[in-house]
Structures are given as C-alpha cells and as structure tokens.
C-alpha positions as CSV (number, residue, x, y, z in Angstrom):
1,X,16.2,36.8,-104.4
2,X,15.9,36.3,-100.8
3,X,12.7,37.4,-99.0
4,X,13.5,36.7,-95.6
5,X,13.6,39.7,-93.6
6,X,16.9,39.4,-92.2
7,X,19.5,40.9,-94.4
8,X,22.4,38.6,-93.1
9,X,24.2,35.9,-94.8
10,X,22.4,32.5,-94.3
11,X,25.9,31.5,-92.8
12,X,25.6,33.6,-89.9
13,X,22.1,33.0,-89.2
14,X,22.7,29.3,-89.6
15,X,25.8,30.1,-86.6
16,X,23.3,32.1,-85.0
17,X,20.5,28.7,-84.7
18,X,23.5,25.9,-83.7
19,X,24.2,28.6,-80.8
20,X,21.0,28.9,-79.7
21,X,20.2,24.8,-79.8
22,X,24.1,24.2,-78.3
23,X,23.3,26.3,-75.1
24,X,19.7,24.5,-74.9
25,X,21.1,21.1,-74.9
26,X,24.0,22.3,-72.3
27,X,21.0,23.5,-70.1
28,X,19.5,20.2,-70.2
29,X,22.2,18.2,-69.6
30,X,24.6,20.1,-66.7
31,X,21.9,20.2,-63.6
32,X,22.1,16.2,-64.5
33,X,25.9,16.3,-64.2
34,X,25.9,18.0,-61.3
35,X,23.1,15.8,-59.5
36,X,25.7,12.4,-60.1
37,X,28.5,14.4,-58.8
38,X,26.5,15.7,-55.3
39,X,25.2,12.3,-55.4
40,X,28.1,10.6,-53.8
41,X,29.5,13.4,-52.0
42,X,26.2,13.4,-49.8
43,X,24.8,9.8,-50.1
44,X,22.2,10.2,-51.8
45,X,22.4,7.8,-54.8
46,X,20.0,9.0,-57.6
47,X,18.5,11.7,-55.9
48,X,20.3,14.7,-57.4
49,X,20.6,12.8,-60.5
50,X,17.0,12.4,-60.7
51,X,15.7,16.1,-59.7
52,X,19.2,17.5,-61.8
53,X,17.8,16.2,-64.6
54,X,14.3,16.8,-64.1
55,X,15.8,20.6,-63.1
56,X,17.6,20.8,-66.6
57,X,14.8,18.9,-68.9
58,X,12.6,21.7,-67.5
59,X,14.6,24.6,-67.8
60,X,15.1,23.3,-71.4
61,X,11.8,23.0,-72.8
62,X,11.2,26.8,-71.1
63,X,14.1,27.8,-73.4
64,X,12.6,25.8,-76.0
65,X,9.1,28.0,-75.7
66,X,11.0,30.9,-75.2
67,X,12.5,30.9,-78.6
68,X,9.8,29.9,-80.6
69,X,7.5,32.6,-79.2
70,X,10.4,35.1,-80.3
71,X,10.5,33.4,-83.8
72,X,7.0,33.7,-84.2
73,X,6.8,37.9,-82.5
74,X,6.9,40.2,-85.8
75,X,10.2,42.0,-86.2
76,X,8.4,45.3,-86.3
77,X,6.5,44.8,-82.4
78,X,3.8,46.7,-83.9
79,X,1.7,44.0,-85.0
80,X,0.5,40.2,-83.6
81,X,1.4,37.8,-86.1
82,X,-1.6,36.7,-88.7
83,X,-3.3,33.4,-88.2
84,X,-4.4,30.9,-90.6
85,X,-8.3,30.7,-90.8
C-alpha cells in the first residue's frame, strides 16, 4: 500500500506541489514585470528591469529553500531528521 505519511489522495498532493511551484515562478517573474513598466515611466531604461529581476530571482530561490527545509522537517517536530553516514 502506500507508505507515505500523508493520508491524502496523490491527486491532491500532486495540486498541492503545482501550487506551491506556480506561486514560486510568479515571485520570480512579477518584480521583473514591474521593473520594465517603471522603467519608462521614470527614464531609467533597464534599471528596474535589472534590480526587479534580480528582486524576484532572489526572493525565489528564498522560497525555494524555504520549502525544502519544510519537506525535509519531520511531521511529528519532535525529532531532526536522520542522516545518512
């Protein structure tokens, strides 16, 4: 049977992941958006493009980290997760 800990269908924790990933790659790419829409308003050519994106590529990969330490945490909290010798 299934030994995974979480007792939902795979379904729903496969809606759960695309969620997850969706808002990370909307992160990364809307400071850009912004940055080329101030861009002209101001004068600035690439400017805001450049530190938008830098902004949302950042942001990001701190989501990124964020997630995977939670993946890795033990569902319990009462114990660290075991490492490989």
């Amino acid at each position: 049977m299934n030994d995974s800990p979480d007792s939902r269908p795979p379904l729903m924790v496969a809606m759960e992941w695309i969620s997850r990933l969706t808002t990370i790659a909307v992160e990364m790419v809307i400071p850009g958006l912004i940055g080329y829409w101030i861009d002209p308003k101001l004068g600035t050519k690439p400017v805001c493009l450049i530190l938008g994106t830098i902004a949302g590529f950042s942001l990001g990969i701190w989501h990124l980290v964020q997630l995977a330490n939670a993946a890795q945490r033990p569902k319990d909290g009462n114990k660290p997760p075991e490492r490989m010798k």
